[in-house]
DSSP file (Angstrom, degrees, kcal/mol; ACC not computed):
  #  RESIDUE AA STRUCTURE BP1 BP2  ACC     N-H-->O    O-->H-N    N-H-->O    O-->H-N    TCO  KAPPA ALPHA  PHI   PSI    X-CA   Y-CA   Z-CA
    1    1 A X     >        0   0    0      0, 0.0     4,-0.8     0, 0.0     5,-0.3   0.000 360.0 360.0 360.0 -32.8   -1.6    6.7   -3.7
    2    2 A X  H >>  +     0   0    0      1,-0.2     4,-2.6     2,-0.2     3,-1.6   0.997 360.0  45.3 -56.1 -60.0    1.7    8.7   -3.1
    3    3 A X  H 34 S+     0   0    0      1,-0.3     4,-0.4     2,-0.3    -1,-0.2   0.855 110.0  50.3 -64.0 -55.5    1.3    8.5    0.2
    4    4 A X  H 34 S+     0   0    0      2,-0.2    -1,-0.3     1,-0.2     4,-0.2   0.666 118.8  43.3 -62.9 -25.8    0.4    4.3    0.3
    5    5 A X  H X< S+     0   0    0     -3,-1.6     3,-1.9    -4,-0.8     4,-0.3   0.905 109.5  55.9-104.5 -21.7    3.8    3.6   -2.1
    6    6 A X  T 3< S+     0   0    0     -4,-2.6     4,-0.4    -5,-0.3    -1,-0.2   0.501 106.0  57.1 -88.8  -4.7    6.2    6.1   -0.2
    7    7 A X  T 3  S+     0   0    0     -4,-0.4    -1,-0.2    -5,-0.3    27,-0.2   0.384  88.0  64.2-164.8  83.3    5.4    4.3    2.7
    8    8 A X  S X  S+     0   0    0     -3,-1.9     3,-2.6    -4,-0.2     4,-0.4   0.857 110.9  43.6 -74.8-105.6    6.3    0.8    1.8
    9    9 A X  T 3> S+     0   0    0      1,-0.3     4,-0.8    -4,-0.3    -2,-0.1   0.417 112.7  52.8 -31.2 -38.8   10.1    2.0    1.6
   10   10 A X  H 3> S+     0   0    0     -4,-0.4     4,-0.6     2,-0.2    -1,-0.3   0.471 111.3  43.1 -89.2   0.4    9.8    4.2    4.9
   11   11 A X  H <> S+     0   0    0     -3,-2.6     4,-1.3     3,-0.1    -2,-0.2   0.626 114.1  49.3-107.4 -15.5    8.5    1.5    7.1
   12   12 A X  H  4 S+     0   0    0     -4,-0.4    -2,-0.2     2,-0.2    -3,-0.1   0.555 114.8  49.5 -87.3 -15.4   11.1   -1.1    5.6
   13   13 A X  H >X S+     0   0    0     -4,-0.8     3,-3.8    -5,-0.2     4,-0.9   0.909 112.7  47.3 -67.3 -73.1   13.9    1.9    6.3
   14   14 A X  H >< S+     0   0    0     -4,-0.6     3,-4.8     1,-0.3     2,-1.1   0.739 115.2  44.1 -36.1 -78.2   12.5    2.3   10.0
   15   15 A X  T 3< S+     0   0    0     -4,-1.3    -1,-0.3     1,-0.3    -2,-0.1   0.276 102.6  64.6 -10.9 -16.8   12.6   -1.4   10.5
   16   16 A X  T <4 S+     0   0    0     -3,-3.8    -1,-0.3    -2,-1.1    -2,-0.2   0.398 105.7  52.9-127.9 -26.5   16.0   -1.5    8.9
   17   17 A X  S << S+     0   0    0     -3,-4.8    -2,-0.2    -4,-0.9     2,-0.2   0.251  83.0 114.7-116.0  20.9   16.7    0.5   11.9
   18   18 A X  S    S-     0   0    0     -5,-0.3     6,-0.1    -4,-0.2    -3,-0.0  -0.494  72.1-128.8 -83.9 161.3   15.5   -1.5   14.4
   19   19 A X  S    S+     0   0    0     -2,-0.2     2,-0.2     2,-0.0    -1,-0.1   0.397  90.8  39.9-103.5  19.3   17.5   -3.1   17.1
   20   20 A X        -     0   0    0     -5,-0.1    -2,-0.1     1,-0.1     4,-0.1  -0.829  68.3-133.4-154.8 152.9   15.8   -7.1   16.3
   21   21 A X  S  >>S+     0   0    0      2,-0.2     4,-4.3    -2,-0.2     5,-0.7   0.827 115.3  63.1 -78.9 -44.0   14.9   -8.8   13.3
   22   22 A X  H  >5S+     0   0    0      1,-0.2     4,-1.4     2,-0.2    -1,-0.2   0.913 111.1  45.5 -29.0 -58.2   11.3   -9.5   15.4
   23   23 A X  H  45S+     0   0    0      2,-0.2     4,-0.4     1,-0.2    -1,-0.2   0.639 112.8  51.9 -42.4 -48.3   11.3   -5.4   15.1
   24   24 A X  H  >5S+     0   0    0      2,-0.1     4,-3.0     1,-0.1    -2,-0.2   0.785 101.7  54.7 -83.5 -16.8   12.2   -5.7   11.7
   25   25 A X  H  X5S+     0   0    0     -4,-4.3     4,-4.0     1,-0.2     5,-0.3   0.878 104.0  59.5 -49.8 -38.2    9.7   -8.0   10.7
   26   26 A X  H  X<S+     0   0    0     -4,-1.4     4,-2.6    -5,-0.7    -1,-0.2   0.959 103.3  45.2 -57.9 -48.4    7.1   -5.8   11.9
   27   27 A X  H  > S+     0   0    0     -4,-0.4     4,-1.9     2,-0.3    -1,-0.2   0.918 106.8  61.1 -70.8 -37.4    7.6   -3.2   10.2
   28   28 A X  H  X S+     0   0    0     -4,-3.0     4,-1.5     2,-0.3     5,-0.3   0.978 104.6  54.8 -29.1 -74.6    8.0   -5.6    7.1
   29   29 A X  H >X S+     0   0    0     -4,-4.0     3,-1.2     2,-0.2     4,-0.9   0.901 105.5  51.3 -41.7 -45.9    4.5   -6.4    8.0
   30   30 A X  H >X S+     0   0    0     -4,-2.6     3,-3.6    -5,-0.3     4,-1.2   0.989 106.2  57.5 -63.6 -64.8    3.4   -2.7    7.8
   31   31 A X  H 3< S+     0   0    0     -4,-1.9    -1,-0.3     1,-0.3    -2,-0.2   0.382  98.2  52.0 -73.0  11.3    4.8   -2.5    4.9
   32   32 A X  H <X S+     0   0    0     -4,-1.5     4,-0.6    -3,-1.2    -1,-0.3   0.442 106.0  64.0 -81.3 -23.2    3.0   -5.1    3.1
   33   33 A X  H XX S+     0   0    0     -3,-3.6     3,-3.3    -4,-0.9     4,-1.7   0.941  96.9  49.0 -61.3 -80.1    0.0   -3.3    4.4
   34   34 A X  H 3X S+     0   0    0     -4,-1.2     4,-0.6     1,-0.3    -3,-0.2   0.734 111.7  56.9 -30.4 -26.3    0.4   -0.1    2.6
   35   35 A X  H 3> S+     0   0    0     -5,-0.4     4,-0.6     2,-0.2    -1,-0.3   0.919 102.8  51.3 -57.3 -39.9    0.9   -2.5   -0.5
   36   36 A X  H XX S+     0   0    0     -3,-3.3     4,-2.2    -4,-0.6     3,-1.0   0.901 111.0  47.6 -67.5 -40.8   -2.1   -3.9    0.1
   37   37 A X  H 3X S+     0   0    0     -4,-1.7     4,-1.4     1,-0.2    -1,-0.3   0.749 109.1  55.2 -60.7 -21.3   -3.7   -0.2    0.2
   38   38 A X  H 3< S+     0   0    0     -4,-0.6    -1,-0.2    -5,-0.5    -2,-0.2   0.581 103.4  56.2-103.6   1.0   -1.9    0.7   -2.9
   39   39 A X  H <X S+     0   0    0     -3,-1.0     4,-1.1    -4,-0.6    -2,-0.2   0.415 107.7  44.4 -25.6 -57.0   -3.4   -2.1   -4.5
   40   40 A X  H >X S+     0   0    0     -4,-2.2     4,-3.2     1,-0.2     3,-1.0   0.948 112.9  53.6 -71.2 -38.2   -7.0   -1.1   -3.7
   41   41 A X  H 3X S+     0   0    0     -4,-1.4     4,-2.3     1,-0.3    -1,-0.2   0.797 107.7  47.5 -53.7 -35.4   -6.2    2.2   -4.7
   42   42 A X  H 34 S+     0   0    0      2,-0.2    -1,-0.3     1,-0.1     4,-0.2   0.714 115.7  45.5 -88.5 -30.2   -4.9    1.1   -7.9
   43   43 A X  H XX>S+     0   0    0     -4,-1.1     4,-2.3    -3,-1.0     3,-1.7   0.966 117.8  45.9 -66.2 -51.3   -8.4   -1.4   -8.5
   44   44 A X  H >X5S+     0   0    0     -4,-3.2     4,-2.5     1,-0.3     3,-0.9   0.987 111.9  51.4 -69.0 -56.3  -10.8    1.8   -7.3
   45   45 A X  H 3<5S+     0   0    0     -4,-2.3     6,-5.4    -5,-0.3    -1,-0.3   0.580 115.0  42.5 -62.5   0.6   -8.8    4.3   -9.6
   46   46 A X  H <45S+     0   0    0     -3,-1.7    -1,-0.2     4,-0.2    -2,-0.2   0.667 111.2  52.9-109.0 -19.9   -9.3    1.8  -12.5
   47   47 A X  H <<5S+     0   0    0     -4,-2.3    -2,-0.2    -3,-0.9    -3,-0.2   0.526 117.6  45.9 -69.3 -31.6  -13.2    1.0  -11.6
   48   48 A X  S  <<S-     0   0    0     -4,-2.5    -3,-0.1    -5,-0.5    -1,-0.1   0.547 114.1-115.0 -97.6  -0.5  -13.4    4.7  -11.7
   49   49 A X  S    S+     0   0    0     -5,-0.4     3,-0.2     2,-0.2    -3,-0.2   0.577  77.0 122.5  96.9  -3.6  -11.6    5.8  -14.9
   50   50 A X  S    S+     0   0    0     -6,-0.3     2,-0.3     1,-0.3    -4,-0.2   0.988  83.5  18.4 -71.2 -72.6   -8.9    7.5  -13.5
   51   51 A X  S    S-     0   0    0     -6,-5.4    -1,-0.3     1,-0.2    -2,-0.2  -0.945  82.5-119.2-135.4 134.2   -6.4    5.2  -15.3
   52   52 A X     >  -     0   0    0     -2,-0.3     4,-0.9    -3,-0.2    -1,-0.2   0.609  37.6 -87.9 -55.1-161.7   -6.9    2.9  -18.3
   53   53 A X  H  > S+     0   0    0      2,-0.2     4,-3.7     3,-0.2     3,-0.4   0.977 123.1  39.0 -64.4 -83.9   -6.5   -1.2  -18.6
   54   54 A X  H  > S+     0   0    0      1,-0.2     4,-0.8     2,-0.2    -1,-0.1   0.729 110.3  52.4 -43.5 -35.9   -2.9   -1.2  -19.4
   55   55 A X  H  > S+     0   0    0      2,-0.2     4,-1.1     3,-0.1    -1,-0.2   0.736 115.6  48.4 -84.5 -36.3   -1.5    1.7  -17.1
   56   56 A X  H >X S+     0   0    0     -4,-0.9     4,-5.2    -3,-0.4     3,-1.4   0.969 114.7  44.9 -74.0 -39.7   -3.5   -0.5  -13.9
   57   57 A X  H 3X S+     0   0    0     -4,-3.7     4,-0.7     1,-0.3    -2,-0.2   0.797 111.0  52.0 -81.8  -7.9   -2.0   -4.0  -15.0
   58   58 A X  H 3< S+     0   0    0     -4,-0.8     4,-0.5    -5,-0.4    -1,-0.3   0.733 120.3  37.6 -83.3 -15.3    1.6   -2.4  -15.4
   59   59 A X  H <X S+     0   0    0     -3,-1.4     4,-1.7    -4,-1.1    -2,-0.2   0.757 109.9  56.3 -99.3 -26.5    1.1   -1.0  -11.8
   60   60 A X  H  X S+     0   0    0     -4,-5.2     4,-1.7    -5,-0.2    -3,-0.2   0.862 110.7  50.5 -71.7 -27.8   -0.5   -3.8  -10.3
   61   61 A X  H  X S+     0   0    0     -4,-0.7     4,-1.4    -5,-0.4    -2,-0.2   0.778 104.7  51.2 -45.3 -47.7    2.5   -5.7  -11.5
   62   62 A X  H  > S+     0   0    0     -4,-0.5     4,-1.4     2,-0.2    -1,-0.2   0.924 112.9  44.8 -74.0 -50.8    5.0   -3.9  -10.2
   63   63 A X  H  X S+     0   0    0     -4,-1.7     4,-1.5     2,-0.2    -2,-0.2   0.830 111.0  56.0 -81.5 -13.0    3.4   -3.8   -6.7
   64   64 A X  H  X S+     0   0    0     -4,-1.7     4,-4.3     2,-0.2    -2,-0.2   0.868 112.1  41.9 -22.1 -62.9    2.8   -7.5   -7.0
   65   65 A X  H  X S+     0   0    0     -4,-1.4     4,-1.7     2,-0.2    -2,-0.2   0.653 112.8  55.9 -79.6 -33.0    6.6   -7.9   -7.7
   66   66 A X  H >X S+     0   0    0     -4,-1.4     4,-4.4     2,-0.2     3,-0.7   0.988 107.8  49.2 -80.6 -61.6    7.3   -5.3   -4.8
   67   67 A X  H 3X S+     0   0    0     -4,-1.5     4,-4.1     1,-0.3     5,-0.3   0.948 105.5  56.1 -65.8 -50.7    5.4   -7.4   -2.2
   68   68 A X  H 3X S+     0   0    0     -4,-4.3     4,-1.5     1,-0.2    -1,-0.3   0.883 102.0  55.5 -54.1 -21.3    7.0  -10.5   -3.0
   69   69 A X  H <X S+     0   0    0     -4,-1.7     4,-0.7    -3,-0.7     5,-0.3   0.942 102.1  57.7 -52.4 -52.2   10.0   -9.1   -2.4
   70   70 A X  H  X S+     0   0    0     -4,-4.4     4,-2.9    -5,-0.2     5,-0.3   0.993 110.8  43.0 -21.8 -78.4    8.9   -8.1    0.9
   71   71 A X  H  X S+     0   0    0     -4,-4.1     4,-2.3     2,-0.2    -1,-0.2   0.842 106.8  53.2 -66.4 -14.6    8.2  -11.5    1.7
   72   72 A X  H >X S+     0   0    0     -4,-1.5     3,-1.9    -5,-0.3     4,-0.6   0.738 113.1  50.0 -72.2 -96.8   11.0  -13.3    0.4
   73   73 A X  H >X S+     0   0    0     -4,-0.7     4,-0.8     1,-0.4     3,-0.5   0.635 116.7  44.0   3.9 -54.5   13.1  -10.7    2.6
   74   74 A X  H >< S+     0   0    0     -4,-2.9     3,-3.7    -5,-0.3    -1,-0.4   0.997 107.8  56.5 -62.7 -63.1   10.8  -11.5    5.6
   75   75 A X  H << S+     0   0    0     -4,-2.3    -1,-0.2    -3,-1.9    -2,-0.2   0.585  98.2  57.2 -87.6 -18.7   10.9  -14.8    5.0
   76   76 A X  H <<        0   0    0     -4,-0.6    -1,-0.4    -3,-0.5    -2,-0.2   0.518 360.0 360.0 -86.2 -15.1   14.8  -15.0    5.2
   77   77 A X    <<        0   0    0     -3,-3.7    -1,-0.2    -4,-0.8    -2,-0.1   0.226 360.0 360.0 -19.1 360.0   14.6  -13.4    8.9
């Protein structure tokens, strides 16, 4: 899960550091993947026990809120 939210932010950096918005969109896209992964991760570690009711729907929220930002951002390309 570290690994799936650290890199949202490092593929929206790279991207950031691209020399086309085409370039950064892409990367955009990558990082909406990794959401998506940090999102299952957050379902499977709540199916499993790992972490209660409240503690998944305050983190599923948050990356909810994270990926729409994404896309508004994208979407402003």
């Amino acid at each position: 899960m570290r690994r799936s939210s650290s890199s949202v932010p490092t593929n929206i950096a790279e991207g950031c550091g691209r020399n086309s918005n085409a370039q950064l969109a892409n990367f955009l896209q990558i990082g909406t993947g990794s959401c998506s992964e940090l999102q299952y991760q957050l379902i499977l570690s709540k199916d499993l026990s790992y972490i209660d009711e409240a503690v998944f729907n305050e983190l599923h929220s948050d990356v909810t809120g994270i990926r729409k930002m994404i896309f508004g951002y994208w979407e402003k390309l």
